[in-house]
N, C-alpha and C positions, 0 to 999 in steps of 0.2 A: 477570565476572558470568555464571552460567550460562541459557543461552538461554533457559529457561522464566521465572524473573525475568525478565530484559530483554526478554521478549514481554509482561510485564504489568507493566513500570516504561513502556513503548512505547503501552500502550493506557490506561494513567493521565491520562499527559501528553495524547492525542489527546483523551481522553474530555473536556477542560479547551475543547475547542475548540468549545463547544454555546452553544445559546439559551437564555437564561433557561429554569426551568423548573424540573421536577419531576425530569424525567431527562433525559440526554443524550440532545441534539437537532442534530440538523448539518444541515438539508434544503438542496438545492441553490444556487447563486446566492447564498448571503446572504455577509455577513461569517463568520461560524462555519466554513461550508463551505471558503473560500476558506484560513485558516489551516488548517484538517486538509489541503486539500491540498498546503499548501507543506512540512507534515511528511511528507506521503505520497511528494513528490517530493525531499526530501532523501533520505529513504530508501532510494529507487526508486535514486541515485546510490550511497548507502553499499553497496547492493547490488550496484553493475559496471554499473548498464543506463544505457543512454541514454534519456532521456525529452522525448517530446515529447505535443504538445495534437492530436488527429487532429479531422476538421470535425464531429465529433457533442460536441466538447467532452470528451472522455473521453482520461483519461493512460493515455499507452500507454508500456513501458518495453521494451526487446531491448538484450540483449547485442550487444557488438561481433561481428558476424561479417559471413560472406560475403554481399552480397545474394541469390544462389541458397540461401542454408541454406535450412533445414526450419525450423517453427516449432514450439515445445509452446508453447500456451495456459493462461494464470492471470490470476483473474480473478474480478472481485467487484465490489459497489457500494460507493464510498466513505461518500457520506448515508445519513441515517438518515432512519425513519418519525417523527411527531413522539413524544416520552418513551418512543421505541423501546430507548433503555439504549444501555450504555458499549460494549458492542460487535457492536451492530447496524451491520451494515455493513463496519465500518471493519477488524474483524477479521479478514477475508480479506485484508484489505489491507498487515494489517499483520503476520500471520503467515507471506503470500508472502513477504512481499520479507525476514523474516527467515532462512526457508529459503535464499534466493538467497546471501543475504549469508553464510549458517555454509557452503554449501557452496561459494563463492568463497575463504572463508576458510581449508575446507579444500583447495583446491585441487583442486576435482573442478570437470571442464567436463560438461556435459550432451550427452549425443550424442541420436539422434532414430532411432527404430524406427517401421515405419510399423504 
């Protein structure tokens, strides 16, 4: 499937994970919330990274590397505002990690320039 589909066959399926309502809805804590993140964090793996939960409640993903690497930063809010739409939010979320994922797939590792 090429990558522009499967970034909006990816935000179909997430969009499925809202409140009642008019428009997709995901606001933090609820049930809704909690399945888009468990799609977020499949992802965040089909992608190469390791993901954990840091104390502010926020998924954090990094590739395996040395603990001295450098870091590049990506990044966005998973929730939405209320009847904020299908890709409020989640759409950073889910167009990173598809980045990650095609260049994993093509076998290019990320170097880091300051």
């Amino acid at each position: 499937m090429p990558f522009g589909e499967m970034a909006q066959s990816r935000l179909d399926e997430i969009a499925k994970c809202s409140q009642a309502g008019i428009c997709a809805t995901c606001r933090p804590f609820t049930p809704a919330h909690e399945l888009a993140s468990d799609q977020v964090v499949d992802r965040m793996f089909t992608a190469g990274l390791r993901v954990h939960m840091d104390d502010a409640a926020t998924r954090v993903g990094r590739p395996e590397r040395p603990a001295e690497s450098k870091t590049r930063l990506m990044g966005t809010h998973q929730e939405s505002v209320p009847n904020g739409g299908r890709y409020d939010g989640i759409m950073g979320m889910a167009l990173g990690c598809l980045a990650l994922e095609k260049l994993k797939r093509d076998g290019v590792t990320l170097g880091y320039s300051a």
